[in-house]
N, C-alpha and C positions, 0 to 999 in steps of 0.2 A: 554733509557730515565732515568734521573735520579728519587731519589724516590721526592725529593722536586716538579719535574716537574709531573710526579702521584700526588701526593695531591692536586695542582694547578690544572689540569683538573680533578679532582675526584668532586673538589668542584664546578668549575664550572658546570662540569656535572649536579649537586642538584640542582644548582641553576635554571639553565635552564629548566631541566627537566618537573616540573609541567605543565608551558606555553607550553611547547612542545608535552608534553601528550596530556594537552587539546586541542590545534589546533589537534593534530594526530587525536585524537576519533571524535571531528567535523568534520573534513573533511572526513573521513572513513564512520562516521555515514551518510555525507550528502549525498554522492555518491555511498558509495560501498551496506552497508547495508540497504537505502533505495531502491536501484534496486535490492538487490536479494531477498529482499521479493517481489517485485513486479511483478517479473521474476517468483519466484516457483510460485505464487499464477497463475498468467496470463497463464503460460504454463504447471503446473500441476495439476489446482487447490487444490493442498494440502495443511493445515495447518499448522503450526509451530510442532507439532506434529506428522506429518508424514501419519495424517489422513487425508482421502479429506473430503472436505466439503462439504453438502446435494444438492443434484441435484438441478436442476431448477425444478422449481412447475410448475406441470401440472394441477393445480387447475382449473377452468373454473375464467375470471375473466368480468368486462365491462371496455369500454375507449374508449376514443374520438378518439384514435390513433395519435392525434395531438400532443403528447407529444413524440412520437416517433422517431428513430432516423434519420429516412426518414418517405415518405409518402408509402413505402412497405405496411406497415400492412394496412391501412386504404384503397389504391387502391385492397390487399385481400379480404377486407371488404365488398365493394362496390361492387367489381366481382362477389361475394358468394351470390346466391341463399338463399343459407341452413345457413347463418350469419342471428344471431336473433340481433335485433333491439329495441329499447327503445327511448323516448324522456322522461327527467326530467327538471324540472324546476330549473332555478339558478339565483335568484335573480328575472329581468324581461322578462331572456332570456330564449327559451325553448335548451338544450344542447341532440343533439344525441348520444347514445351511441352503440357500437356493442359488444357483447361478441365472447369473444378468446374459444374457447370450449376447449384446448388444454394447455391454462396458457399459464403462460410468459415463458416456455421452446418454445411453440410452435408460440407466439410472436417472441421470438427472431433466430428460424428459418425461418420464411416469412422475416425476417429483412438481412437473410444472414448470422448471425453471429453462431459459434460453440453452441454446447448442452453438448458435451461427459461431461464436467465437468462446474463446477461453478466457473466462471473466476471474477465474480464481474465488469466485463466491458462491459459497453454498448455505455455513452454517453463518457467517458471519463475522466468526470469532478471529480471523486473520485482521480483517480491515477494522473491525471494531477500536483492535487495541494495536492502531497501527498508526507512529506520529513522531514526534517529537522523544529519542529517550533519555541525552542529553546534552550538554552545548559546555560549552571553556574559550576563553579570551587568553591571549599571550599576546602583551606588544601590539605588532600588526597583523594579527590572526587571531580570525573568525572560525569556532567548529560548531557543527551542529550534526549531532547523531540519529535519521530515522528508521525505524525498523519498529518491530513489536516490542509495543512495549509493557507484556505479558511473555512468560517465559512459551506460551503455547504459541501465541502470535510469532515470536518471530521463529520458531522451529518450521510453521508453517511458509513463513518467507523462505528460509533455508532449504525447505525439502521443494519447493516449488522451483525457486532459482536452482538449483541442482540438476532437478529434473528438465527446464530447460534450457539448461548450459550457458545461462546469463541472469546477470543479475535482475532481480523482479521490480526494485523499488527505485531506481537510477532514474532520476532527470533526462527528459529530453532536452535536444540543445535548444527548442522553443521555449521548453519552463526556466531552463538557466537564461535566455534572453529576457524575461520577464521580468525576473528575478530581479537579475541586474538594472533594467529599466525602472521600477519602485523605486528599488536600492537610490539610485540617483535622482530620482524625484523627489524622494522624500531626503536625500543631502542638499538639497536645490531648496529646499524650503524651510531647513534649517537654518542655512546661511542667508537665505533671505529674510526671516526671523531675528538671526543677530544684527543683520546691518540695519534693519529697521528699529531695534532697540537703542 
């Protein structure tokens, strides 16, 4: 290659490059790095920090069981003898309620679903709509925004991170290592693409 044809794709390379970066990090963001936090959380329950996150509460709690993700807990209810019982008023309706003596750990085993860890999944609707909700280029910056992106979804991030006292959806330094390592394989194969042209 002559050197005139180096500075010809050197420059193009620059020029290109930003636009290319940004789809790179959106498309990586919308795919890779929102499934692998969803992935450690769902099958480790661990935090971006490498902590897990607080068990499910065994607190005692009440509920109609109609919120449920089946009618499990509520035909529990109903079966149980030893299930204590309440009617409150709501509005002009009187509303039954049964208490869980066991918390919602013990809710969501009548439900079928794991305990060992805190997976943040029950009905769905958090991780469903949970991704990509937007991205912006300036200059030399890259943003990419994920969280819900359904106004339910990310309440549920917000009430979840709240409750325990860090953020739910953050990158571990292993996904930012990854990240970063793409990131530069695929700028490795870009420029190897120009200088081949």
């Amino acid at each position: 290659m002559k050197f005139n044809d180096y500075i010809k794709n050197l420059n193009r390379f620059k020029r290109q490059l930003p636009q290319y970066f940004f789809n790179l990090i959106k498309q990586y963001a919308a795919h890779d790095v929102v499934a692998q936090i969803e992935n450690r959380i769902t099958t480790t329950g661990k935090a971006a920090d490498g902590l897990m996150f607080s068990p499910y509460s065994t607190k005692p709690f009440w509920t109609t069981g109609r919120m449920q993700k089946s009618n499990r807990l509520r035909n529990w209810a109903i079966g149980n003898p030893s299930v204590k019982w309440m009617t409150v008023k709501y509005g002009e309706k009187n509303v039954h309620l049964f208490q869980v003596p066991g918390g919602y750990k013990q809710a969501r085993e009548i439900e079928g679903l794991q305990t060992q860890y805190k997976d943040f999944e029950f009905s769905g609707q958090m991780w469903r709509m949970f991704g990509v909700k937007r991205s912006a280029t300036a200059k030399d910056n890259v943003r990419v925004w994920i969280g819900g992106r359904s106004t339910r979804s990310q309440k549920l991030i917000n009430k979840n991170s709240k409750r325990e006292g860090k953020p739910l959806i953050d990158m571990s330094k292993e996904e930012i290592a990854t990240m970063e390592k793409v990131i530069d394989n695929e700028i490795s194969k870009l420029m190897k693409k120009l200088n081949a042209a």
